[in-house]
GUVEXRO-823499 format. One record per residue (C-alpha): residue in one letter; chain; x negated, y, z negated. Coordinates in Angstrom, 2 decimals, padded with zeros to 5 digits. Last residue first. Layout:
BEGIN
BAMI   res   chain         X         Y         Z
BAMI     A       A         X         Y         Z
...
This chain:
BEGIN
BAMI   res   chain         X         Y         Z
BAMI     X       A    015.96    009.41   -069.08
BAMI     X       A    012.59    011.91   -069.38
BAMI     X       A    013.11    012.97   -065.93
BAMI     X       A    012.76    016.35   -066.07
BAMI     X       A    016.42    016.85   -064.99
BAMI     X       A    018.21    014.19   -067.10
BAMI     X       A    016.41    015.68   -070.67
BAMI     X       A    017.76    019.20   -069.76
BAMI     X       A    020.85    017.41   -069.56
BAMI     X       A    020.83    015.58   -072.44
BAMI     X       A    019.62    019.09   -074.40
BAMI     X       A    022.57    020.79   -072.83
BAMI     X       A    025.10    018.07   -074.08
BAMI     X       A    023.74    018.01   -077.40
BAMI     X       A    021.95    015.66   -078.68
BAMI     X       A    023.15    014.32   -082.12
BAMI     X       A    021.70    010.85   -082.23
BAMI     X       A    025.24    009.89   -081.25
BAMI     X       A    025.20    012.36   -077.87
BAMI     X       A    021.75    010.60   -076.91
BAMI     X       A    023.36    007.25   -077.05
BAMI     X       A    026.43    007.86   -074.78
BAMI     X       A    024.65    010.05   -072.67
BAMI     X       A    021.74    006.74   -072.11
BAMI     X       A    025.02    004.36   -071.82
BAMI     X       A    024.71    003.52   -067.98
BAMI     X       A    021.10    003.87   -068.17
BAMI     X       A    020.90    000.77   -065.50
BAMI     X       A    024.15   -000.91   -065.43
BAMI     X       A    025.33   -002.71   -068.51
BAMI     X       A    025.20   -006.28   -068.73
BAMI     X       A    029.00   -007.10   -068.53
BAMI     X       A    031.03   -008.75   -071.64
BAMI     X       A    030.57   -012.47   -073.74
BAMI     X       A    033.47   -012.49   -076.01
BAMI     X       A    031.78   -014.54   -079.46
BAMI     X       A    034.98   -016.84   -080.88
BAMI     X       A    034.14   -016.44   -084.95
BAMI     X       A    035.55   -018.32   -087.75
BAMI     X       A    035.15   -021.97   -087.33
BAMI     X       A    032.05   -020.72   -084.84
BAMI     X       A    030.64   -022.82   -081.96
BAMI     X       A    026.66   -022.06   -081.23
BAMI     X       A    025.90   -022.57   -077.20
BAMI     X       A    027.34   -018.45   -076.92
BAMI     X       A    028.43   -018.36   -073.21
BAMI     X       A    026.33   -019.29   -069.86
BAMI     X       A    027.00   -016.87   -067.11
BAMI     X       A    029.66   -017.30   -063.83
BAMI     X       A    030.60   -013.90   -061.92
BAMI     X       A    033.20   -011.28   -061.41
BAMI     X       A    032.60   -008.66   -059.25
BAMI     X       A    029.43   -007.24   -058.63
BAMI     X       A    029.45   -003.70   -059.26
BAMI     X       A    031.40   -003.27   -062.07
BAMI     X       A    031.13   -006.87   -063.41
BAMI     X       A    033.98   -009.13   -065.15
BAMI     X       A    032.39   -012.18   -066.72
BAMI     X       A    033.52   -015.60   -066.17
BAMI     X       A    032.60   -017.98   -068.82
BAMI     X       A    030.64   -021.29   -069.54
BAMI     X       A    030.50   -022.73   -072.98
BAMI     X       A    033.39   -021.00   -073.88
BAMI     X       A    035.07   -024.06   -075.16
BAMI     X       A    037.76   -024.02   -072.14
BAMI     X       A    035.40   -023.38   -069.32
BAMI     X       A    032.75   -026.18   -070.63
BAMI     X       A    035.67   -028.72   -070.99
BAMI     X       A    036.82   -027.70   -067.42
BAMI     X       A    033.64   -028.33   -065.71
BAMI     X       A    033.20   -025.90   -062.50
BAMI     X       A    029.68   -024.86   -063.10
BAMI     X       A    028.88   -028.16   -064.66
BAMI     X       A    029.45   -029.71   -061.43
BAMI     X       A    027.78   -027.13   -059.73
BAMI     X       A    024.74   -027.20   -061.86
BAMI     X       A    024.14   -030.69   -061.64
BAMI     X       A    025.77   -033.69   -063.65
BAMI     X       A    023.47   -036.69   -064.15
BAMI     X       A    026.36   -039.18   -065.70
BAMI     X       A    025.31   -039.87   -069.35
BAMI     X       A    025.29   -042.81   -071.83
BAMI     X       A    025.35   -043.85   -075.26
BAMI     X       A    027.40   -047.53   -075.61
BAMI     X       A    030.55   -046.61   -077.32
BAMI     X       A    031.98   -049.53   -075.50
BAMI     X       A    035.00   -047.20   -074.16
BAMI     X       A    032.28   -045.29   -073.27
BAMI     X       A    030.59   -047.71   -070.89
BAMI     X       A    033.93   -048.20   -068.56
BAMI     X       A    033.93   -043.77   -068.25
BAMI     X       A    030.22   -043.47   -068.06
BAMI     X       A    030.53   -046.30   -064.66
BAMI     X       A    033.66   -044.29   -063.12
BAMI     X       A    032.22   -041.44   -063.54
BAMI     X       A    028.70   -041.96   -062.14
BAMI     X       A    030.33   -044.21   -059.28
BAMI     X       A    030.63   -047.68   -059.57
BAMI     X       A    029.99   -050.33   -056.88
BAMI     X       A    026.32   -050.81   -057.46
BAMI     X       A    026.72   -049.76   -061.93
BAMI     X       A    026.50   -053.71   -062.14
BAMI     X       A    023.21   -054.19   -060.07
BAMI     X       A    021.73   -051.35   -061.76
BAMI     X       A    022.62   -053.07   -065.27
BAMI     X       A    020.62   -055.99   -064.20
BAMI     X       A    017.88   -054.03   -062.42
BAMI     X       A    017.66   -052.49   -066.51
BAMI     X       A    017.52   -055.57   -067.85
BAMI     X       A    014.30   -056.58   -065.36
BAMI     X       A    012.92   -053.28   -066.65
BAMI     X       A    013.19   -054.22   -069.94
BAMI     X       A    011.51   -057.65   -069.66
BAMI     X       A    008.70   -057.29   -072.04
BAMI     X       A    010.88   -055.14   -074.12
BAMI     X       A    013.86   -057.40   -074.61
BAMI     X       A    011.78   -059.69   -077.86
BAMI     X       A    010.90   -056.62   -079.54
BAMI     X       A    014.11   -054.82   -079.20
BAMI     X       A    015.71   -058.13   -080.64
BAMI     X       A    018.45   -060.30   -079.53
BAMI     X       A    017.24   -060.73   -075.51
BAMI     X       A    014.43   -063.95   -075.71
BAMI     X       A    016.61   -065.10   -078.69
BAMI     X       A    019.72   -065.31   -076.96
BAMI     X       A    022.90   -064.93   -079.07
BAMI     X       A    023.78   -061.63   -077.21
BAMI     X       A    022.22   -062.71   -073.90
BAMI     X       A    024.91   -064.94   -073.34
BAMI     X       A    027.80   -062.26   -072.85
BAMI     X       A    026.18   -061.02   -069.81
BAMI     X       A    029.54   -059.14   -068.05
BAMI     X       A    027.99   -055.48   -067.83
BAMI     X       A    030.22   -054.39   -070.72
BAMI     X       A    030.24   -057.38   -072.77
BAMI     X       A    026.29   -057.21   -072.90
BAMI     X       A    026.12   -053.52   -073.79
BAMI     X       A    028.84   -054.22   -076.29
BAMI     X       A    026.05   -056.65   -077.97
BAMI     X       A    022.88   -054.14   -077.30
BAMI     X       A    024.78   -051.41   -078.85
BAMI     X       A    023.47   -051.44   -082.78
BAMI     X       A    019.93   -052.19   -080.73
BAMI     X       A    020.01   -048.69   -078.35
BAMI     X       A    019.46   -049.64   -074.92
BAMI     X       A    019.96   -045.88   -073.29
BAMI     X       A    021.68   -045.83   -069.68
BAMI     X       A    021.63   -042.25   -068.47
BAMI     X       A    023.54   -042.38   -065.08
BAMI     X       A    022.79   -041.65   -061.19
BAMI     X       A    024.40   -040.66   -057.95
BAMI     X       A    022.20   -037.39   -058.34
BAMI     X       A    020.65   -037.70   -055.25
BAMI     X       A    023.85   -038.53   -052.95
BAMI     X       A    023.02   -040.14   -050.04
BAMI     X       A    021.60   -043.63   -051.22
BAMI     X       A    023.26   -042.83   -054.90
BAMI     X       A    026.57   -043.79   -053.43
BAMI     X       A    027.63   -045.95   -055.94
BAMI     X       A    025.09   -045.80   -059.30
BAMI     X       A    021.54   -045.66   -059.54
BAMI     X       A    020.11   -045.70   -063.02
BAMI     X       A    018.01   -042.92   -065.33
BAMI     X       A    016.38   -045.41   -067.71
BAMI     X       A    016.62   -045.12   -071.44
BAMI     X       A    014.60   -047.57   -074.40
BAMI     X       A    015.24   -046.33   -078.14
BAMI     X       A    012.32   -045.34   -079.75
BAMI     X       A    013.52   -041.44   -079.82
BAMI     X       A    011.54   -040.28   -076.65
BAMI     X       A    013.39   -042.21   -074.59
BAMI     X       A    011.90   -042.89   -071.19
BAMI     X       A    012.57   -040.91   -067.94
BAMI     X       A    008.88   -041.35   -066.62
BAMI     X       A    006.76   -041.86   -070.02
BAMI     X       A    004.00   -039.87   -068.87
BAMI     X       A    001.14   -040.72   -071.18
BAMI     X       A    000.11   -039.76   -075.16
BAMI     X       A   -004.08   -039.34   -075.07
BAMI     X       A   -006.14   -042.26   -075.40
BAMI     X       A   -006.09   -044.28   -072.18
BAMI     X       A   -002.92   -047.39   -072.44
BAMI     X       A   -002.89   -049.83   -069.81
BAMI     X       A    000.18   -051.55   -068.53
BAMI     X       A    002.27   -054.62   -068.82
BAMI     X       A    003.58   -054.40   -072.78
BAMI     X       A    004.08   -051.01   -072.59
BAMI     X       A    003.25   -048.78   -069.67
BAMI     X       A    007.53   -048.31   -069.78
BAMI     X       A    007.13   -046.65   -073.21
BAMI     X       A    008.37   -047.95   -076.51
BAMI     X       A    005.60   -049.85   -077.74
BAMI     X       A    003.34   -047.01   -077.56
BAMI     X       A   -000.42   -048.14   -077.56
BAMI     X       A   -003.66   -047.69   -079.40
BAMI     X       A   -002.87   -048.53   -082.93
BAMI     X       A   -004.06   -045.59   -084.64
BAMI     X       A   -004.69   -042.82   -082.43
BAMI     X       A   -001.53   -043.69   -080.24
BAMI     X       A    000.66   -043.35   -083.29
BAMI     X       A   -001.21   -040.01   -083.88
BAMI     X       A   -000.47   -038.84   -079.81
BAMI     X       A    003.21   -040.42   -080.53
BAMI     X       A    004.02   -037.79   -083.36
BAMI     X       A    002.49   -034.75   -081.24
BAMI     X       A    005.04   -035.94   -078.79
BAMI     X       A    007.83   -035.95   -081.19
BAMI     X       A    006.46   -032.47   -081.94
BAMI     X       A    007.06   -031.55   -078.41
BAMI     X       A    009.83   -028.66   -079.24
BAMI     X       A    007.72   -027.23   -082.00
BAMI     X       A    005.17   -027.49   -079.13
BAMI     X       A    006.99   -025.57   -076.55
BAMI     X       A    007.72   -022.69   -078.87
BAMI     X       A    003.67   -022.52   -080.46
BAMI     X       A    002.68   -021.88   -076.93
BAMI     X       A    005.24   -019.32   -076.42
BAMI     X       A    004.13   -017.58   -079.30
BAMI     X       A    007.14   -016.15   -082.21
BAMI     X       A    005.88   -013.26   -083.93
BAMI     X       A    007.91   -011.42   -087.25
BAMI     X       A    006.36   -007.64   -088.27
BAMI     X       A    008.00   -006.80   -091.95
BAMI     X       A    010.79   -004.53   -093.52
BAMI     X       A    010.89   -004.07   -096.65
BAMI     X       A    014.62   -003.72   -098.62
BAMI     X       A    013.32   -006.65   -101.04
BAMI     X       A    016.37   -008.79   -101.20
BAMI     X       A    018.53   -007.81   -098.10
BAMI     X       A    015.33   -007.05   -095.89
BAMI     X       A    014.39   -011.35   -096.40
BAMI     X       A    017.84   -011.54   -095.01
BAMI     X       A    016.78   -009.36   -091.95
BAMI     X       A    013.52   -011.16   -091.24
BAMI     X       A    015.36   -014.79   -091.78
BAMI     X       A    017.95   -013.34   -088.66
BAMI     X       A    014.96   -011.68   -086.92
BAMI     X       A    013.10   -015.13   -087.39
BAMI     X       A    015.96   -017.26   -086.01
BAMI     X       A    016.02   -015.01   -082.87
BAMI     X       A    012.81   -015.35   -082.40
BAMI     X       A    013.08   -018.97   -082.29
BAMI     X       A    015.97   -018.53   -079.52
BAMI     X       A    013.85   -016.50   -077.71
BAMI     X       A    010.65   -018.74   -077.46
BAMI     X       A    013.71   -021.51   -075.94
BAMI     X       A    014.54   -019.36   -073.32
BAMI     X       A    010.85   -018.74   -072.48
BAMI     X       A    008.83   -021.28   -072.38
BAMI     X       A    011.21   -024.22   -072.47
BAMI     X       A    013.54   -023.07   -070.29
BAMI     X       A    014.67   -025.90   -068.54
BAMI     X       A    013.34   -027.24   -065.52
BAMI     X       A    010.88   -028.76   -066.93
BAMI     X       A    007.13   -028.90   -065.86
BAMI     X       A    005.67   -031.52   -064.47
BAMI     X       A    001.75   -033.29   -064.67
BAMI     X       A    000.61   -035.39   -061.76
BAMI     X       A    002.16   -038.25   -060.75
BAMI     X       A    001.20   -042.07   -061.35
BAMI     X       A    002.48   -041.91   -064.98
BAMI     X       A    005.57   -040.52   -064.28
BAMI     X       A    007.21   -036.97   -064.68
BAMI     X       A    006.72   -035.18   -068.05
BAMI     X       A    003.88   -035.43   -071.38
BAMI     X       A    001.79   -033.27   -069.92
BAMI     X       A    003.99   -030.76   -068.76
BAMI     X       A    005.26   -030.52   -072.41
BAMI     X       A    002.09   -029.82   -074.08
BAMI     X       A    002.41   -026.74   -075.12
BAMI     X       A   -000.28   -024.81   -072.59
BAMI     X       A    001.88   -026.61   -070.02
BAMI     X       A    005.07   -025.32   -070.70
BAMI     X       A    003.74   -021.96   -071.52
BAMI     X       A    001.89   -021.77   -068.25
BAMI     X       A    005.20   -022.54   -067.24
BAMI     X       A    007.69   -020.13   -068.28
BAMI     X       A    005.28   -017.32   -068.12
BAMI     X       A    001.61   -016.51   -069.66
BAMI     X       A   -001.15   -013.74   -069.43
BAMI     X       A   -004.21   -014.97   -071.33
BAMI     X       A   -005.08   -012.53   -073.90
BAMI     X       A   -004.52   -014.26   -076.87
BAMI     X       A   -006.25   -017.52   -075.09
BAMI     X       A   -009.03   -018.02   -078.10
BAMI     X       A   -005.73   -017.50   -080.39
BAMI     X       A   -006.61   -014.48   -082.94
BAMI     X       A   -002.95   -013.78   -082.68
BAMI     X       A   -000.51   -016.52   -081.39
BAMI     X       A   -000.13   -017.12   -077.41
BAMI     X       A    002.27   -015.93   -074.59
BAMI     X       A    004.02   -013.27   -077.38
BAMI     X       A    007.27   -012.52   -077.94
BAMI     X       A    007.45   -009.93   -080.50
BAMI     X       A    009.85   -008.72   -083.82
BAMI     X       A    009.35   -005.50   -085.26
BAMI     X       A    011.49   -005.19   -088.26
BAMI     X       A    012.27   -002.00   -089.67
BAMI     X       A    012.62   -001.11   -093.41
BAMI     X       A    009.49    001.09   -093.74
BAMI     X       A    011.27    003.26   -091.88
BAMI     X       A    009.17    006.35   -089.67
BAMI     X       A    006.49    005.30   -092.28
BAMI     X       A    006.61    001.75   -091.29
BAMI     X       A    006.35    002.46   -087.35
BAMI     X       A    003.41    004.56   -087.71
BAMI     X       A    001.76    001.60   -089.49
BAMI     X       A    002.89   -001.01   -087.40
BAMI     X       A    001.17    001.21   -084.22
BAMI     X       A    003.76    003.45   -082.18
BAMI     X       A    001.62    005.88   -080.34
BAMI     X       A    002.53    004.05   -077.05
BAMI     X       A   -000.99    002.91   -077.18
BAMI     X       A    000.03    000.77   -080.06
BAMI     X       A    003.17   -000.21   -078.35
BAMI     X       A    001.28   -001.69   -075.64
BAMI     X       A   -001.79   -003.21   -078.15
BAMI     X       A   -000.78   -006.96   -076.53
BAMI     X       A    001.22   -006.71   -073.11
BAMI     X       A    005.07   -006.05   -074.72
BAMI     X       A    007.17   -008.68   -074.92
BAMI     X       A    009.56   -006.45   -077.65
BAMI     X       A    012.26   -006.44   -080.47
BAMI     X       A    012.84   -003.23   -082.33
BAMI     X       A    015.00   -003.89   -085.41
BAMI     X       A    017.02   -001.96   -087.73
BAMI     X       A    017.61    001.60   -086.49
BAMI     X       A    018.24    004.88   -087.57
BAMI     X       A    014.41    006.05   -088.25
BAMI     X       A    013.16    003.89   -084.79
BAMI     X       A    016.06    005.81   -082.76
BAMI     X       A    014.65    009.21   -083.58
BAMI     X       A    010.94    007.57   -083.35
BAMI     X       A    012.12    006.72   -079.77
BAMI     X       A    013.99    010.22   -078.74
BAMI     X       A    010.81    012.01   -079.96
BAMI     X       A    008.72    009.60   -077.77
BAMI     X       A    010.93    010.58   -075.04
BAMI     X       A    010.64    014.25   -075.46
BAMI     X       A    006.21    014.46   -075.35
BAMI     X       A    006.77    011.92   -072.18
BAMI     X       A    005.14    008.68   -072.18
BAMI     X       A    008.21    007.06   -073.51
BAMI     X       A    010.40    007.91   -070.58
BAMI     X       A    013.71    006.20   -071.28
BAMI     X       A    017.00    004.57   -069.78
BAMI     X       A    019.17    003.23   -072.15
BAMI     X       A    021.77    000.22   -071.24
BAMI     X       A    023.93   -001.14   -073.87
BAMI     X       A    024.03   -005.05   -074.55
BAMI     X       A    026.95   -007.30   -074.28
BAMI     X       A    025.20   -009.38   -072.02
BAMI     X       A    021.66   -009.17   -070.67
BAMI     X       A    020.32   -012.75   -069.47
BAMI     X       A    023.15   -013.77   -067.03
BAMI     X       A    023.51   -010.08   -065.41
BAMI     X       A    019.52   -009.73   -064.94
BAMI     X       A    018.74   -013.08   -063.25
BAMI     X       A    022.37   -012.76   -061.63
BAMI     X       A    020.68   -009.86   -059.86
BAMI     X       A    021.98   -006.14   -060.30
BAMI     X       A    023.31   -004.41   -056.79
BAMI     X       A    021.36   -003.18   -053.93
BAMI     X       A    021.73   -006.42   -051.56
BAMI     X       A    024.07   -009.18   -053.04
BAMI     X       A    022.17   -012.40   -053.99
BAMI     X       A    019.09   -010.55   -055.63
BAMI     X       A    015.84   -012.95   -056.45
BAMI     X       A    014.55   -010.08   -058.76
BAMI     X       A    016.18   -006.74   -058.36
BAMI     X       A    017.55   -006.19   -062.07
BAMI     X       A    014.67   -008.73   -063.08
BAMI     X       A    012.30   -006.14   -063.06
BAMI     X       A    014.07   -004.70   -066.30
BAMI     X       A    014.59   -001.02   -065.38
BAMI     X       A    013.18    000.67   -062.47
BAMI     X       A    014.69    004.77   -062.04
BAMI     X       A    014.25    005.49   -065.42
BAMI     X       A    012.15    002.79   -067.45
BAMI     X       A    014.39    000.62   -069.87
BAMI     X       A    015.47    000.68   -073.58
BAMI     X       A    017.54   -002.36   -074.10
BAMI     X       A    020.19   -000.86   -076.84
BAMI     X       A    021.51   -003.87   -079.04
BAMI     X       A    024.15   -003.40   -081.25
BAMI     X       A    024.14   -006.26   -083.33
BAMI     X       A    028.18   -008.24   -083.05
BAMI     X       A    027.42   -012.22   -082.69
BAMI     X       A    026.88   -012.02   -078.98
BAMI     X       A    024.39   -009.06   -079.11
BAMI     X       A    022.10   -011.20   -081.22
BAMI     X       A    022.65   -013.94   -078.61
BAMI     X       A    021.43   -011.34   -076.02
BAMI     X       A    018.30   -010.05   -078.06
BAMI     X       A    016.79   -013.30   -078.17
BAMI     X       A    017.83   -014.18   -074.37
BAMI     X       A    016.11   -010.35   -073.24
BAMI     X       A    012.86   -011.55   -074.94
BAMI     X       A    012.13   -014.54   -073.24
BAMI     X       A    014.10   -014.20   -070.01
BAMI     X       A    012.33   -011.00   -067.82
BAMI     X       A    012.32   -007.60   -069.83
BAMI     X       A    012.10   -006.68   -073.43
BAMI     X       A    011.65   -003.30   -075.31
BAMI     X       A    015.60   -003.42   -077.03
BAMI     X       A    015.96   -001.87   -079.98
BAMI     X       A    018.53   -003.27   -082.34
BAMI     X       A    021.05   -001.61   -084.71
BAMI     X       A    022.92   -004.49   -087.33
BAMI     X       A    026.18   -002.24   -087.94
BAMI     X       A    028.06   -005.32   -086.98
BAMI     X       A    025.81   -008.89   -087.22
BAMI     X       A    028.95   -010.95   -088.41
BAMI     X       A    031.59   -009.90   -086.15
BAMI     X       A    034.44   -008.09   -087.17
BAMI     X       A    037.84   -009.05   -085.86
């Protein structure tokens, strides 16, 4: 079956998560994506935080699907010949360059036009252009906290936390992946191609704007009704903590549940959400609080949410995290077990939608990697092996029109 984004050519300049996670769901849904790496090194991540010695790290197998492997002097008189060869037949170059790299390269946005003014250069960059930090080097979380999010995480008496999730650079790559995509259709009407940037910075925040909405609620009436400081505690003039509060209006606590003394994620998401608050009462056995006026309002529970929450803890004491989510959903009362990563590793649901998948690797056997997150009616995306370093650099070459002599030649002196 054809995939959607077949005979879509892509060249790859990225390393580490960012860009190589924009590139891999492009790869996913059918472009051909050729991750140009230096010979001999590759993508740092290759031997970053290694579990087998001398083969490619799970950092670098999980990140780089599907793509094909070309390794690729560009400082060399022959390897910037293979490059603006490859510019002139392809459709996007995608890179995380330092800033003015591919300028010094040779290959300015000028340059690159002329070669085919229908290419797309799409970047990942730590901050936007003319930005008073532009040249601030930045990772997952300097991002994270240059965006706001650490700010806004962990408790109130704590300092400042960063997520565990990829909010800096994961999530940059999945906007940059939506502005290739626009980039591309844009190409379909007027046949230009154009530069497309995605910051960091600007990732996290697009992420925090509900946070950006409380900071202007704050402004005007000087305190956040639906966060735990509320009504007991003080308020200073910037958005707080909110521990493991909702940050949809709808009061959450992360609660113990059986066993939780030596197991640390013996816990549930309990969210208070009003539509549920009667079924939340029949649940945990407190049938007159539904009628109570003190309890039948969000208004009227917040002063004592914490006390309803200690309620609920007590009730979830001799329950573990599936037993308690699987009583609580047949009240259709919105709720979570905390899974970790080896529970999720080895959920069958996740398995069977493709979620997470086995992958076959030459050198490492098979391992575990996320799958495509976007379900298709029409489309089931087969996630396959990052390729080894330069494994398809002959490959390549010979479809430019190299011959075998000239790939060769091009082996010996080192410029692949």
């Amino acid at each position: 079956m054809s995939k959607p984004l077949e005979g879509i050519k892509i060249i790859d300049f990225t390393h580490v998560q960012a860009g190589p996670a924009c590139t891999q769901l492009l790869a996913w849904y059918g472009a051909d994506v050729i991750k140009v790496e230096r010979p001999g090194a590759g993508d740092v991540t290759r031997s970053q935080l290694r579990d087998i010695p001398g083969v490619d790290a799970l950092y670098f197998t999980m990140l780089n699907s599907n793509k094909r492997s070309l390794t690729l002097d560009t400082k060399t008189p022959e390897g910037k010949e293979i490059l603006t060869k490859l510019i002139k037949e392809s459709d996007v170059l995608v890179e995380n360059f330092g800033p003015g790299a591919l300028d010094r390269m040779g290959f300015t946005w000028e340059h690159i036009k002329e070669l085919n003014p229908g290419m797309i250069v799409a970047s990942v960059k730590g901050f936007s252009d003319g930005h008073h930090y532009e040249d601030l080097k930045v990772y997952e979380n300097v991002a994270q906290c240059a965006g706001g999010a650490a700010s806004t995480t962990g408790f109130d008496d704590g300092p400042p936390t960063v997520s565990a999730a990829a909010l800096g650079d994961s999530n940059t790559g999945m906007h940059l992946a939506i502005g290739i995509l626009t980039a591309l259709r844009a190409r379909d009407t007027t046949g230009k191609g154009q530069k497309v940037a995605v910051s960091m910075q600007d990732s996290v925040l697009n992420l925090c704007r509900v946070k950006l909405r409380d900071q202007q609620r704050l402004d005007r009436v000087g305190y956040l009704e639906e966060y735990p400081q509320y009504p007991h505690g003080t308020f200073s003039d910037v958005v707080p903590r909110g521990g493991n509060a909702g940050g949809g209006g709808q009061p959450g606590w992360v609660l113990k549940c059986k066993g939780w003394e030596t197991d640390p994620n013996a816990y549930i998401y309990f969210t208070i959400q009003g539509h549920a608050w009667a079924p939340i009462c029949r649940a945990i056995g407190k049938e007159e609080w539904i009628d109570d006026p003190a309890y039948t309002t969000a208004q009227a529970r917040q002063d004592k949410i914490f006390d309803i929450f200690g309620t609920i803890e007590e009730w979830l004491k001799d329950k573990t995290k599936f037993e308690a989510v699987d009583i609580l959903r047949k009240f259709d009362i919105p709720c979570a077990p905390v899974l970790t990563m080896k529970e999720l590793a080895n959920d069958p649901s996740l398995r069977a939608s493709g979620t997470i998948v086995e992958v076959d690797h030459k050198e490492r056997g098979t391992y575990l990697t996320v799958g495509s997150p976007i379900k298709f009616s029409d489309l089931k995306p087969e996630v396959k092996a990052s390729p080894l370093l330069g494994e398809h650099t002959d490959e390549i070459l010979e479809s430019m029109g190299y011959s075998q002599q000239q790939i060769k030649d091009f082996h010996e002196r080192r410029v692949v």
